[in-house]
MARBA-3410 file (N, C-alpha, C, O; in Angstrom, 1 decimal):
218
0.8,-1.2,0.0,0.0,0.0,0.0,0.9,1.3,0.0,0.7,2.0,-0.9 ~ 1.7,1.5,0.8,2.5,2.7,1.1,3.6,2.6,0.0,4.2,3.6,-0.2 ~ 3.8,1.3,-0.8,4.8,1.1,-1.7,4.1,2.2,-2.9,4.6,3.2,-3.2 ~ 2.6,1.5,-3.6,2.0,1.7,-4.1,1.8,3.6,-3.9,1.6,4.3,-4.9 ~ 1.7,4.3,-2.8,1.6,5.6,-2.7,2.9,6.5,-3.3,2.8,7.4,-4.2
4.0,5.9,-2.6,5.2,6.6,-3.4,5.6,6.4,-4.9,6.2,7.3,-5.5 ~ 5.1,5.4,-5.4,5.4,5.0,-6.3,4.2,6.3,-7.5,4.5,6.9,-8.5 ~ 3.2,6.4,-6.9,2.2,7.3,-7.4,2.2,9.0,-7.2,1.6,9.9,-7.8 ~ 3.2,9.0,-6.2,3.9,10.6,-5.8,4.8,11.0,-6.9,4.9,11.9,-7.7 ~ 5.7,9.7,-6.6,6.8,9.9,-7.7,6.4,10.3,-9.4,6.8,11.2,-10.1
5.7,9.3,-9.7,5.2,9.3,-10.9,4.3,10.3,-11.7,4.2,10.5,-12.9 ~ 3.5,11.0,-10.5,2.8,12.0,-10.6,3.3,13.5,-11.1,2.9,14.2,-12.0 ~ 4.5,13.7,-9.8,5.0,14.9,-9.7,6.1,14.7,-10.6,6.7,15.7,-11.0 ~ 6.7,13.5,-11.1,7.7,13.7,-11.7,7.5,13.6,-13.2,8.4,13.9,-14.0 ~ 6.0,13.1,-13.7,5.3,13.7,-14.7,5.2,15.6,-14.8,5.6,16.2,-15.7
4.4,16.0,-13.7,3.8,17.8,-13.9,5.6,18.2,-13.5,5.9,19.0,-14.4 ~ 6.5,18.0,-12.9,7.9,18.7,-13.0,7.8,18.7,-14.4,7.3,19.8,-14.8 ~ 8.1,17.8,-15.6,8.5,17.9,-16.5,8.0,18.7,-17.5,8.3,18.3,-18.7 ~ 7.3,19.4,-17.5,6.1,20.0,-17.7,6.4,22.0,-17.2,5.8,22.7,-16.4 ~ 7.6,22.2,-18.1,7.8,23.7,-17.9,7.3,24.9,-17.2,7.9,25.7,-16.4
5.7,25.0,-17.7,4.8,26.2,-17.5,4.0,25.7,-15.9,3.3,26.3,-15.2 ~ 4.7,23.8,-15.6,3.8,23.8,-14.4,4.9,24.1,-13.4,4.7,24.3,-12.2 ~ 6.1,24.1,-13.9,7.2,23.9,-13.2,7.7,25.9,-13.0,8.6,26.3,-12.3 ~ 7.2,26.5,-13.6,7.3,27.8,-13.4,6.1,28.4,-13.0,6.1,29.6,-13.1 ~ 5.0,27.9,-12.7,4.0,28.7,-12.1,4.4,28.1,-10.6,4.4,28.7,-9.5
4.7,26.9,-10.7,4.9,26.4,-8.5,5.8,27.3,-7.9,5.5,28.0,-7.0 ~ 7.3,27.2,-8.7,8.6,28.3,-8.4,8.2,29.7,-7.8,8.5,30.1,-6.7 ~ 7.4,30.5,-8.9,6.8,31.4,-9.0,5.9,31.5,-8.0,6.1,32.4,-7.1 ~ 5.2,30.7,-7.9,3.9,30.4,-6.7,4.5,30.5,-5.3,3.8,30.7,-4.3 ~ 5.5,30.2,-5.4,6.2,30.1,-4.2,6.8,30.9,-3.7,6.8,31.3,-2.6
7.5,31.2,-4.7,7.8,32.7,-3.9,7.1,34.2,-3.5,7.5,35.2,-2.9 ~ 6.1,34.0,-4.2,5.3,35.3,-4.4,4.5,34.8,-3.1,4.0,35.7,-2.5 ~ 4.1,33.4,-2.5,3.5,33.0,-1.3,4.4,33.4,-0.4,3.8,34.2,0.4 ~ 5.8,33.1,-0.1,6.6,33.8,0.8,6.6,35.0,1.2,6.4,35.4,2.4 ~ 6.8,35.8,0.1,6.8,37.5,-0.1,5.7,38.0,0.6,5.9,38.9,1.5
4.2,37.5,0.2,3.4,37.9,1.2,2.9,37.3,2.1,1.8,37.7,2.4 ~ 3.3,36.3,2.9,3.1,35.7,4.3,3.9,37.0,4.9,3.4,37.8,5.6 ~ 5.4,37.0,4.4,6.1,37.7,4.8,5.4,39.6,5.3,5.5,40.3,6.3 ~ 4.8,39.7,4.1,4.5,41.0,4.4,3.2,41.7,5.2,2.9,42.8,5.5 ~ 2.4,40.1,5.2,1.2,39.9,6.2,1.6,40.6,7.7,0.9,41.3,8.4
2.9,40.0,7.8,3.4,40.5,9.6,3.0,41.8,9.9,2.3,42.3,10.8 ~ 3.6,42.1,9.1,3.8,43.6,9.1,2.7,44.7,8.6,2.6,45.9,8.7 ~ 2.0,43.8,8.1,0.3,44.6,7.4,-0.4,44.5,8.6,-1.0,45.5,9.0 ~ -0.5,43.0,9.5,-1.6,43.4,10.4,-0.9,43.9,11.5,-1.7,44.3,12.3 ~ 0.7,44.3,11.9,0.5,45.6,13.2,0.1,46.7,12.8,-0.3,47.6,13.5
0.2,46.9,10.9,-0.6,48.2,11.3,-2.1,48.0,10.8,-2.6,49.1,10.6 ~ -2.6,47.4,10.7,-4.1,47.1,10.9,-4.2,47.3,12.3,-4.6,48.4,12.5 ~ -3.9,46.5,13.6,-4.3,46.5,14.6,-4.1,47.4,15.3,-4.6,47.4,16.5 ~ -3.3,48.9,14.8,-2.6,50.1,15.7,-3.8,51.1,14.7,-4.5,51.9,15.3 ~ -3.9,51.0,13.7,-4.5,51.9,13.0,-5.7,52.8,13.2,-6.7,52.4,12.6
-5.8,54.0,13.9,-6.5,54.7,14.1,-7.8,54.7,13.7,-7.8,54.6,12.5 ~ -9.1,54.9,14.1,-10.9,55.1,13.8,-11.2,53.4,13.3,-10.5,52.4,13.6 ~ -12.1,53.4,12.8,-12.9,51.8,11.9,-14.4,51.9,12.7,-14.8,52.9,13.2 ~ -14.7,51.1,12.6,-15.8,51.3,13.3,-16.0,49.8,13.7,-15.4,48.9,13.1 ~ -17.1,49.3,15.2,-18.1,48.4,14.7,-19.1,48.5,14.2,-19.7,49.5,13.9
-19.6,47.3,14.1,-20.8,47.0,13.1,-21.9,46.3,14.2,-21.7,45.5,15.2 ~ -22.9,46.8,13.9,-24.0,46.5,14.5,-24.8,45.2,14.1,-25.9,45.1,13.5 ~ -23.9,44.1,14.8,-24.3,42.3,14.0,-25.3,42.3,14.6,-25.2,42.1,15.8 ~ -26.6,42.3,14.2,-28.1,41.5,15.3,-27.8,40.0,15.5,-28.3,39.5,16.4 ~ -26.6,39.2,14.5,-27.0,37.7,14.5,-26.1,37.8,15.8,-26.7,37.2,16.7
-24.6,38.3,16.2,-24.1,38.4,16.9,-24.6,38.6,18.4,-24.4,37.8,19.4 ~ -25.0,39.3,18.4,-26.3,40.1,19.7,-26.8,38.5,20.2,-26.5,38.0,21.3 ~ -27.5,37.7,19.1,-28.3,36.7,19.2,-27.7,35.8,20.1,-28.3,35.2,21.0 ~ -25.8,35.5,19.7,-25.1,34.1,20.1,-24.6,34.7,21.2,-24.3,35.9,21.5 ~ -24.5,33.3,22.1,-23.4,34.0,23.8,-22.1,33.8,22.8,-21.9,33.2,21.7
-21.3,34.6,23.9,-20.1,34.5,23.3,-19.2,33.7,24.4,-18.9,34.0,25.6 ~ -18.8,32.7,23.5,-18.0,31.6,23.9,-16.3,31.1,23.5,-15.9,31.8,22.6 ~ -15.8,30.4,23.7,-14.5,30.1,23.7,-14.8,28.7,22.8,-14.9,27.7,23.4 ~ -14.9,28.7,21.5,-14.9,27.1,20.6,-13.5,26.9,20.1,-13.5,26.0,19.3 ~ -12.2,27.4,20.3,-11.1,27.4,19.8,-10.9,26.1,19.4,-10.7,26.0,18.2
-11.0,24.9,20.2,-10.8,23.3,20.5,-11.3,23.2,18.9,-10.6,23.3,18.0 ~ -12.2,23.0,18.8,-13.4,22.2,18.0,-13.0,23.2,16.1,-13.2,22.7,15.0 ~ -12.6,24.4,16.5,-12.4,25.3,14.8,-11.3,24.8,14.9,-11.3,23.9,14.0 ~ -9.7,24.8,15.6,-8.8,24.0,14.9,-9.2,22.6,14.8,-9.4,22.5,13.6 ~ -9.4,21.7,15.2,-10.2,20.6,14.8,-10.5,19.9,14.0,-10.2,18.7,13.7
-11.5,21.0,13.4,-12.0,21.2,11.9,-11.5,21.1,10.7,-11.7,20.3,9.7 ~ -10.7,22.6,11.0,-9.5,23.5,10.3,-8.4,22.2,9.8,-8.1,21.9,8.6 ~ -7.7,21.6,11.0,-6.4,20.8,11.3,-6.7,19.8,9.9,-5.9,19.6,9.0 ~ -8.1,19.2,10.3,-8.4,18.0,9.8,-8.5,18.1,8.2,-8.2,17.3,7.3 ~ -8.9,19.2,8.3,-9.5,19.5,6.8,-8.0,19.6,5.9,-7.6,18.7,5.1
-7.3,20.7,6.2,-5.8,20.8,6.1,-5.2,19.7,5.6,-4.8,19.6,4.4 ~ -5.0,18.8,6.5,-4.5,17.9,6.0,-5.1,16.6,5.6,-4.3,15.7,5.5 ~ -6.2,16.4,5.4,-7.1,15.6,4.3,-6.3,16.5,3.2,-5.8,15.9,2.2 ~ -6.2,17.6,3.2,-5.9,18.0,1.8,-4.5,17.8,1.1,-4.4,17.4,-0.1 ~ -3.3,18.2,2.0,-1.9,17.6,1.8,-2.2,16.2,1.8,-1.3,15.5,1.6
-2.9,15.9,1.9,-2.2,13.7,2.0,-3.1,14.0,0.2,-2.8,13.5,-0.9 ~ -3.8,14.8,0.4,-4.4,13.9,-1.4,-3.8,15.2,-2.5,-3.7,15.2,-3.7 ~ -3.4,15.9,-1.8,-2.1,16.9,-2.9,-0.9,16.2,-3.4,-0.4,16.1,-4.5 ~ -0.6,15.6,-2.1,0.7,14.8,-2.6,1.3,13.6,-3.7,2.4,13.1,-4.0 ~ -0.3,13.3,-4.0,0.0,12.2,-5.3,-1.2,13.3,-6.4,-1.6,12.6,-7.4
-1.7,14.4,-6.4,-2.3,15.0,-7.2,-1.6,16.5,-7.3,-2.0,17.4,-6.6 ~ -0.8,16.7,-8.0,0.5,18.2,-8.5,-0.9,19.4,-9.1,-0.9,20.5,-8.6 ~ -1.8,19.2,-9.9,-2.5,19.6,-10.6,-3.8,20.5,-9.3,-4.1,21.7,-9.3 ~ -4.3,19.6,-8.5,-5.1,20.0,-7.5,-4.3,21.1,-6.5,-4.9,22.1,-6.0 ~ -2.8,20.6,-6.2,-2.1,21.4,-5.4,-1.5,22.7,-6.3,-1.2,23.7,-5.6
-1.1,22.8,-7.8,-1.1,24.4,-8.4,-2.3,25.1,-8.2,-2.3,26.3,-8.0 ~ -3.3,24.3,-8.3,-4.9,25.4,-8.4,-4.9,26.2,-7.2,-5.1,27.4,-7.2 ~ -4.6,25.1,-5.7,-5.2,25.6,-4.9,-4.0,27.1,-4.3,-4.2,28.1,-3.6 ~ -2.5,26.5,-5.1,-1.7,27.3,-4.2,-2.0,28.9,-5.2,-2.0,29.9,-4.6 ~ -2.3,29.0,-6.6,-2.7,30.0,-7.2,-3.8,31.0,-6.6,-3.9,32.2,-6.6
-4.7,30.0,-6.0,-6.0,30.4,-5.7,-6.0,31.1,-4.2,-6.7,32.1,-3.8 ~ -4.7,30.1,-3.2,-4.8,30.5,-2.3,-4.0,32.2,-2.3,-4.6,33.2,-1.8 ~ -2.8,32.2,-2.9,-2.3,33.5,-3.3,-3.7,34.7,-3.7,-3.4,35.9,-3.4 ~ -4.7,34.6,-4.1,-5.2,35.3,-4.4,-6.5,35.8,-3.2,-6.8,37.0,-3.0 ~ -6.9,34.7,-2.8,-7.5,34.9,-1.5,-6.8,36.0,-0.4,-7.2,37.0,0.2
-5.4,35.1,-0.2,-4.8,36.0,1.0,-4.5,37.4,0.0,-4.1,38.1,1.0 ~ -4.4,38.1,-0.9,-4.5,39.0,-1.9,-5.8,40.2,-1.7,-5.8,41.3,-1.2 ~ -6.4,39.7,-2.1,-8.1,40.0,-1.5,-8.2,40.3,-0.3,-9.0,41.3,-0.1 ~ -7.7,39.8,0.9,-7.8,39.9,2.0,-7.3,40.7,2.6,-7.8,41.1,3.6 ~ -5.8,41.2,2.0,-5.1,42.1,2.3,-5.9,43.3,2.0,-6.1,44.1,2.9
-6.2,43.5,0.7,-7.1,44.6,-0.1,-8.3,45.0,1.0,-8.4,46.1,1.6 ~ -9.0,43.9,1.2,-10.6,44.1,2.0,-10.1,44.5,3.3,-10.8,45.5,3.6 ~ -9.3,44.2,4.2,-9.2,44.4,5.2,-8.6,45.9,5.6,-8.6,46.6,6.7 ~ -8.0,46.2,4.4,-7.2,47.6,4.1,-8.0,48.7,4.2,-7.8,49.6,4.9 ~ -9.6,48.5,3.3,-10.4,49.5,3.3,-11.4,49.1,4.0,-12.3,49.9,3.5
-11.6,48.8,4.5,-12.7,48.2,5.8,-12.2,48.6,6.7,-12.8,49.6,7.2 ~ -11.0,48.2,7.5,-10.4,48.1,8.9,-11.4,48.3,10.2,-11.1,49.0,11.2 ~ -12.4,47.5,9.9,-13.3,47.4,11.3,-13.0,46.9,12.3,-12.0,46.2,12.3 ~ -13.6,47.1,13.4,-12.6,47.7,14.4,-13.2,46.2,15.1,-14.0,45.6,14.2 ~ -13.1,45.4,16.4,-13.3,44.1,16.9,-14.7,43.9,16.9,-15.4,44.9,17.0
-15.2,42.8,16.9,-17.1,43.1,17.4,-17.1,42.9,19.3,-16.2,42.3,19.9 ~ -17.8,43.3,19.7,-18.0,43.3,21.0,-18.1,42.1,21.6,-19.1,41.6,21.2 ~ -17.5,41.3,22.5,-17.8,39.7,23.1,-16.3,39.2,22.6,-15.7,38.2,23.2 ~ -15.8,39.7,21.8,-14.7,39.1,21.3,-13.8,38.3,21.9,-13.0,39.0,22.6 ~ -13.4,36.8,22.0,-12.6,35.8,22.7,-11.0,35.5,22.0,-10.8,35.0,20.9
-10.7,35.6,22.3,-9.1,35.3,21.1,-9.2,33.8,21.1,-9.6,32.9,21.9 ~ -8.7,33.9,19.8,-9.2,32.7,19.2,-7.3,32.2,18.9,-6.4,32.8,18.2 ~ -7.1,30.3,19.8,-6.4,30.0,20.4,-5.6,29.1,18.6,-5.6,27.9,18.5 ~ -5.2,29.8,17.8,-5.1,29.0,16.1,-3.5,28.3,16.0,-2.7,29.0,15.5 ~ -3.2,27.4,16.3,-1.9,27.9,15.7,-1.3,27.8,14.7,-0.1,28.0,14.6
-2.3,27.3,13.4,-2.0,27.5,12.3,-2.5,28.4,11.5,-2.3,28.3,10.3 ~ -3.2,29.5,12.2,-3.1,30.4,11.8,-1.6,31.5,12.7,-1.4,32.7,12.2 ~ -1.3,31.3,13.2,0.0,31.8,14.0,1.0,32.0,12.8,1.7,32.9,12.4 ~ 0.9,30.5,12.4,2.0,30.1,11.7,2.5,30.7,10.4,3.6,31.2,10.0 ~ 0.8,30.3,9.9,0.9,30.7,8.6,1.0,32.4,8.5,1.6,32.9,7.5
0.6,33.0,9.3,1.0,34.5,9.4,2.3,35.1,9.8,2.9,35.9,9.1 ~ 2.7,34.5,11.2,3.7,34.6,11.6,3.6,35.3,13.0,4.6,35.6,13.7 ~ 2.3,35.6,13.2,2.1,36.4,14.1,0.7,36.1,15.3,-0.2,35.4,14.9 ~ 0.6,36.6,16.4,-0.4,36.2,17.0,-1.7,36.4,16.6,-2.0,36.6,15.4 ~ -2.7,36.3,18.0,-4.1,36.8,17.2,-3.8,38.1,17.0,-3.0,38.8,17.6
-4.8,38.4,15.8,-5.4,39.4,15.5,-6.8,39.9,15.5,-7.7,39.1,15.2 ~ -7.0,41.1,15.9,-8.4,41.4,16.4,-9.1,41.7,15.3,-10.1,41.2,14.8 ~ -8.4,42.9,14.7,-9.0,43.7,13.3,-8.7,42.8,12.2,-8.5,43.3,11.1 ~ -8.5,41.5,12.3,-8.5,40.4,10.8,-9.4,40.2,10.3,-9.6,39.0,10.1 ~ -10.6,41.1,9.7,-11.7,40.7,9.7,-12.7,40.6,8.5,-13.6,39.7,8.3
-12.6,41.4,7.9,-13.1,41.0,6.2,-12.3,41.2,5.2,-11.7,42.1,4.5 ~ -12.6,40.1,5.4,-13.3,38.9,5.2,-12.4,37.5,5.9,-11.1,37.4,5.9 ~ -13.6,36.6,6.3,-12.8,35.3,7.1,-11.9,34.3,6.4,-12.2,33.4,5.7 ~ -10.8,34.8,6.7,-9.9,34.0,6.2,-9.9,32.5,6.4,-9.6,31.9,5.4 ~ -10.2,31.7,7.5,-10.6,30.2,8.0,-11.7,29.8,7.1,-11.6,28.6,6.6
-12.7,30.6,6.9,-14.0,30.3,6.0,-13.6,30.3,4.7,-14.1,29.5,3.9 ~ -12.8,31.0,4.5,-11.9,31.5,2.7,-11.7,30.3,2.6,-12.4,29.5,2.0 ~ -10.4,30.0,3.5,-9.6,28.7,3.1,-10.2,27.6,3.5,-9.4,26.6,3.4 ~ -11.5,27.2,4.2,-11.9,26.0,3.7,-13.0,25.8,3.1,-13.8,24.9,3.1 ~ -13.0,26.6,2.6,-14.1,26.6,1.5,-13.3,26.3,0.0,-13.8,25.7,-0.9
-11.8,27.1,-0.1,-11.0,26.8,-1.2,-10.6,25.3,-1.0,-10.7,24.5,-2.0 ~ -10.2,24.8,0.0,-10.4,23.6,-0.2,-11.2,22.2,-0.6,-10.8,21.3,-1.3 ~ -12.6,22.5,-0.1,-14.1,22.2,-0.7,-13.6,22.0,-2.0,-13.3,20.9,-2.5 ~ -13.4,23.2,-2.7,-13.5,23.7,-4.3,-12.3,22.8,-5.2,-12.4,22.4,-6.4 ~ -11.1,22.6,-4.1,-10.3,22.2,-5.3,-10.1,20.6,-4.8,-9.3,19.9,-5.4
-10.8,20.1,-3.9,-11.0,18.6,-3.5,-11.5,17.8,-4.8,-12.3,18.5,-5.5 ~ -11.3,16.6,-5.1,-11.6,16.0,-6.0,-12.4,14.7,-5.7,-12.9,14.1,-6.7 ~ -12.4,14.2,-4.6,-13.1,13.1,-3.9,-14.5,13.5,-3.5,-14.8,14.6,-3.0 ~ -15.1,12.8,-3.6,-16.7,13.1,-3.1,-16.7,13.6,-1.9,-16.8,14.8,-1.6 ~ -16.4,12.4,-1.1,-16.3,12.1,0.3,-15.6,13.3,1.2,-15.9,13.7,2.4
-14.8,13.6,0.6,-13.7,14.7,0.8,-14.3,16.2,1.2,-14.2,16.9,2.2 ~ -15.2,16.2,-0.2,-15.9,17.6,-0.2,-17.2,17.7,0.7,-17.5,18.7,1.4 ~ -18.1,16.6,0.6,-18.7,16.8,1.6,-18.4,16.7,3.5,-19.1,17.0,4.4 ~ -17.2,16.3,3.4,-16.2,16.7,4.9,-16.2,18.0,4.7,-17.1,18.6,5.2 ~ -15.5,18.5,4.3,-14.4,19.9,3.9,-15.7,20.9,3.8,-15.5,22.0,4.2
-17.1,20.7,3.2,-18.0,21.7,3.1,-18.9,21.6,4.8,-19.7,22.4,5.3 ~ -18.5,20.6,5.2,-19.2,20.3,6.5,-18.5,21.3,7.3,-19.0,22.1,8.0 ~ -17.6,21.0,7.1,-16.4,21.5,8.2,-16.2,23.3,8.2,-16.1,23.8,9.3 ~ -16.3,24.0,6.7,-16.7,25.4,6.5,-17.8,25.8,7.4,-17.9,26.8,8.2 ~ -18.8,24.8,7.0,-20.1,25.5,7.4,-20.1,25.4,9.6,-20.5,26.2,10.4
-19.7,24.6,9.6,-19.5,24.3,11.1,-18.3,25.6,11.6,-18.5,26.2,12.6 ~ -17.5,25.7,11.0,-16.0,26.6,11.6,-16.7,28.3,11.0,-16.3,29.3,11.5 ~ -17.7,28.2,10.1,-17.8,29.6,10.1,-19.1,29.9,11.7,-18.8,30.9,12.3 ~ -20.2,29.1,12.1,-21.0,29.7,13.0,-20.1,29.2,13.9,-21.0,28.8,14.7 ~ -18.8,28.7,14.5,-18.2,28.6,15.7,-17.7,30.0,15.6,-18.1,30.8,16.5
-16.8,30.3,14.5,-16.4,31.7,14.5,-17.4,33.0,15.0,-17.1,33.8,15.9 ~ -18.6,32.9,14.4,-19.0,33.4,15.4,-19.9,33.8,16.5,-20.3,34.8,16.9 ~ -20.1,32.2,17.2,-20.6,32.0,18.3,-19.0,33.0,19.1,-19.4,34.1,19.6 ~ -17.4,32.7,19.3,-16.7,33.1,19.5,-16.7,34.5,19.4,-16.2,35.3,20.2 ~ -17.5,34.7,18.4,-17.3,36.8,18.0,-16.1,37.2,17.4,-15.8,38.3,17.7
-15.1,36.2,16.6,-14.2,35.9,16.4,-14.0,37.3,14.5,-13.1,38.0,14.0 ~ -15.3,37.1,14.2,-15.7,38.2,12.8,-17.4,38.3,13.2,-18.2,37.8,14.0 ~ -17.4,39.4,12.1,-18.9,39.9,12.2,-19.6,38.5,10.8,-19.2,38.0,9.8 ~ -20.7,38.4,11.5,-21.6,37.6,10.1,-21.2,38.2,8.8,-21.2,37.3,7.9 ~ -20.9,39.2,8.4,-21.1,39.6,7.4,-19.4,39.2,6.6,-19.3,39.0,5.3
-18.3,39.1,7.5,-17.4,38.6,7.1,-17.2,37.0,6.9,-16.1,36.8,6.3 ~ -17.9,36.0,7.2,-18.1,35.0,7.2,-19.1,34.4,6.0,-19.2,33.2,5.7 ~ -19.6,35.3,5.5,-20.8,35.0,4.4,-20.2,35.3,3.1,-20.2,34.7,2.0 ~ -19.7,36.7,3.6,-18.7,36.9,2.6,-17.5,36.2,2.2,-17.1,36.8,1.2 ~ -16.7,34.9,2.6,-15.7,34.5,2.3,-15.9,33.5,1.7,-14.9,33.2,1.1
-17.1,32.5,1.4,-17.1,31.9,0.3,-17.0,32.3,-1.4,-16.5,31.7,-2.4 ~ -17.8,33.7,-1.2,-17.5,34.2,-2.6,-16.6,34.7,-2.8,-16.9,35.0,-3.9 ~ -15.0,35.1,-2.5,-14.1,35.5,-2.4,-13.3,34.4,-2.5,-12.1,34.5,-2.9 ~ -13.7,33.3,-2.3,-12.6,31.6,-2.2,-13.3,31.5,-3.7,-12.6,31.2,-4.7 ~ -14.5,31.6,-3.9,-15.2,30.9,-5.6,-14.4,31.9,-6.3,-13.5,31.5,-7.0
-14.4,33.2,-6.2,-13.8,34.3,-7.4,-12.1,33.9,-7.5,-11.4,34.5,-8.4 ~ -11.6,33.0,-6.6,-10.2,32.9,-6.6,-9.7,31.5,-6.9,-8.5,31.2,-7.2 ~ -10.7,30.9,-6.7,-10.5,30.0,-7.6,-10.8,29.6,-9.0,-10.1,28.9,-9.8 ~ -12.0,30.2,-9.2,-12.2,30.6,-10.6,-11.0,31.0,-11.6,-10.4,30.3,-12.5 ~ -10.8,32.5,-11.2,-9.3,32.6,-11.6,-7.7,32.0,-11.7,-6.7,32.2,-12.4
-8.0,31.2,-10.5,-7.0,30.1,-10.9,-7.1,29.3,-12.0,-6.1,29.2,-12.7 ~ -8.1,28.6,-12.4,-8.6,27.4,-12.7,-8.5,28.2,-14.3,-8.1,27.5,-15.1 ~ -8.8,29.3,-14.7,-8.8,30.4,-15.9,-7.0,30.1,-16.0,-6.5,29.3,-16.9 ~ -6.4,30.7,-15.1,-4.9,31.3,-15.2,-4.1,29.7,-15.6,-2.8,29.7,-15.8 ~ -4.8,28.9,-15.6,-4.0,27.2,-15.7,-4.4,26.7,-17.0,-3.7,26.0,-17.7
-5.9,27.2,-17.3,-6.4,26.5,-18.9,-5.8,27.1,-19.8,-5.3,26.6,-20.8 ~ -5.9,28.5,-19.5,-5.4,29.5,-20.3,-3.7,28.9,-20.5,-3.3,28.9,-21.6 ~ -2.9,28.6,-19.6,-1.8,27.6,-20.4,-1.8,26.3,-20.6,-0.8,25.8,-21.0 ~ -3.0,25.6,-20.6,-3.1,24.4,-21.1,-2.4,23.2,-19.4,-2.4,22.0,-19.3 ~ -2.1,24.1,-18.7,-1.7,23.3,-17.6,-3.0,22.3,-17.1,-2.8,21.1,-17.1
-4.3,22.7,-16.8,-5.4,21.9,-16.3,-6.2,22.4,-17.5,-6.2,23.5,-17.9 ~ -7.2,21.3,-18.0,-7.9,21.4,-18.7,-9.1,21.0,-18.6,-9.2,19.8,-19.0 ~ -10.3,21.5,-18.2,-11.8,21.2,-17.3,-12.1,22.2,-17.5,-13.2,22.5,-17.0
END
């Protein structure tokens, strides 16, 4: 079994390596992912110092107690994550989409959150992530807020999963991690509703920016 997996890693990725335009969008993809993780640090101290924003007046908010679900959204999150690396790893084609897509998401995010800069919603619990730590580089953030990046990214996963079974996990798992977010008060509703359509428009465009070189073809 495990013989049969490497043997399908190997075979797979060392088919799309040979394959120029796939082999210069990953390179590319990669470093332009670095550059802005990198410059994420340093975008949200000044999101979080940044003078006025406002809140927003959530009624659905008002509605939920505000509680501590940290356990149960990494959980989710962790699981989903890596359901996704284990079936990236013998599929090259699923892992360019998502890492194009994902660049463009955290892109977006940077943008929306730039001209928005709303300020925490009231009830707010810090939310205990550490792969959101990681992946930023930085602790929580209060003003991280529109649009939900946790909802973004597992919803872009949903999108570029290719197993049935997978997607209806991974869409379970969105829908559950976005109303934990904000039983927590973690974003306002409005940022949470919003991040599906921002994961579809960024994937879309991936899935465009790959046909358009003949890399994936669907």
């Amino acid at each position: 079994m495990m013989m049969r997996y490497f043997n399908a890693v190997k075979k797979n990725w060392g088919s799309a390596w040979s394959n120029q335009l796939f082999r210069l969008n990953l390179i590319v993809g990669v470093v332009i992912l670095i550059s802005i993780l990198t410059f994420t640090s340093f975008f949200f101290d000044y999101v979080e110092n940044c003078p006025g924003g406002v809140v927003i007046n959530d009624w659905v908010l008002k509605k939920l107690p505000s509680m501590d679900v940290s356990l149960p959204i990494v959980v989710f999150e962790s699981s989903s994550v890596v359901l996704f690396l284990m079936r990236s790893t013998t599929n090259p084609l699923m892992c360019i989409k998502f890492l194009i897509a994902f660049l463009l998401v955290v892109t977006f995010r940077i943008i929306t959150i730039g001209l928005t800069q709303f300020n925490a919603p009231i009830g707010l619990i810090d939310l205990q992530d550490p792969i959101g730590s990681a992946v930023y580089r930085s602790g929580f953030v209060e003003r991280d807020l529109f649009y939900s990046g946790h909802t973004a990214i597992l919803f872009l996963i949903f999108l570029c999963s290719v197993k049935a079974l997978d997607k209806y996990y991974v869409l379970f798992a969105t829908v559950i991690v976005g109303i934990l977010l904000l039983i927590q008060h973690v974003h306002y509703t409005v940022d949470v509703v919003s991040a599906p359509f921002f994961a579809f428009v960024s994937f879309s465009l991936s899935k465009k920016w790959l046909n358009f070189q003949g890399i994936v073809m669907d």
